[in-house]
C-alpha positions in Angstrom: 32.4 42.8 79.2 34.0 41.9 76.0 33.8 43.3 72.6 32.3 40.9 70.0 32.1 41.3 66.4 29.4 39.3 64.2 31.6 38.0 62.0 29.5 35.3 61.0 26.7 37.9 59.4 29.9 39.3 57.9 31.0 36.3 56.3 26.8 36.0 55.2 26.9 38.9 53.8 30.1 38.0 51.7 28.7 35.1 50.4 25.3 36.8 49.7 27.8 39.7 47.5 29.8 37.2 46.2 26.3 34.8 44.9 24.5 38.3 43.7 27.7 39.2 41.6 28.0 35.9 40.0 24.5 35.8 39.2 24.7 39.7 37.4 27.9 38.2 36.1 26.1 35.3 34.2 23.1 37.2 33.8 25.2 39.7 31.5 27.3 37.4 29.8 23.6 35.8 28.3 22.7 39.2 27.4 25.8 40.2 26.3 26.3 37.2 23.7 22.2 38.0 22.6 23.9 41.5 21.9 26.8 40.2 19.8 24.8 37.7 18.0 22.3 40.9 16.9 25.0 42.9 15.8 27.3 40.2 13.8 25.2 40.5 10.6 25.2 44.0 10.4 27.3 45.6 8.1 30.6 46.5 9.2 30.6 50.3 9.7 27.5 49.6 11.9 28.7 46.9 14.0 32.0 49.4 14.5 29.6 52.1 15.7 27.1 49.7 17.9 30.5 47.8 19.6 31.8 51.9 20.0 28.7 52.5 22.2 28.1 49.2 23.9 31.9 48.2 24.7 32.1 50.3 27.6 29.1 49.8 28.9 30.6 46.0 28.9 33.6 47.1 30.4 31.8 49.5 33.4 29.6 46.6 34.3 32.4 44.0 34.3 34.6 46.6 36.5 31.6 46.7 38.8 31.4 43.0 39.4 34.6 42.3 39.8 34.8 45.4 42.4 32.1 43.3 44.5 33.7 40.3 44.1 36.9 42.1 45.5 34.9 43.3 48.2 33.3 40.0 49.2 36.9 38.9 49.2 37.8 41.7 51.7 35.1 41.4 54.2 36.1 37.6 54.8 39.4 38.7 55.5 38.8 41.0 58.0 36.4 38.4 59.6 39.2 36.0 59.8 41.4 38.9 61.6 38.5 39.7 63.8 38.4 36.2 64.9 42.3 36.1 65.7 41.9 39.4 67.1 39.5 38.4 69.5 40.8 35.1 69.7 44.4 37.1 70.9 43.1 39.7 73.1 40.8 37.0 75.2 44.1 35.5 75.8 45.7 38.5 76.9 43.9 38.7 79.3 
């Protein structure tokens, strides 16, 4: 009996993190750019303060995304080694 990974609902569930982060990715930059327009007329020392606050925020979410993307990317390697893992050790034998 051999061992068989489901690497194609791996490599779904990739491309469902990978679509999902995009989407946050676009959703944010919209709201992000409604953010900066709002705070552009303010006076200076206020748009210092708000961009104090809000700029990490910015940079945690960003981090986030790219840390799914990353992952995404990971999981389709590993499906590709499962495959010429499997691939090898049905040959082994």
């Amino acid at each position: 009996m051999a061992i068989s990974y489901p690497t194609d609902r791996i490599l779904q569930t990739a491309a469902k993190i990978r679509t999902n982060a995009h989407n946050a990715i676009d959703q944010h930059n919209r709201h992000w750019q409604q953010v900066q327009d709002c705070i552009s007329p303010l006076p200076g020392f206020m748009q210092s303060l708000l961009r104090f606050v809000l700029e990490p925020h910015d940079k945690r979410l960003r981090e986030s995304f790219q840390w799914q993307l990353d992952y995404a990317d990971r999981l389709e390697v590993a499906a590709g080694r499962l495959v010429t893992l499997e691939g090898q050790i049905t040959h082994s034998f």
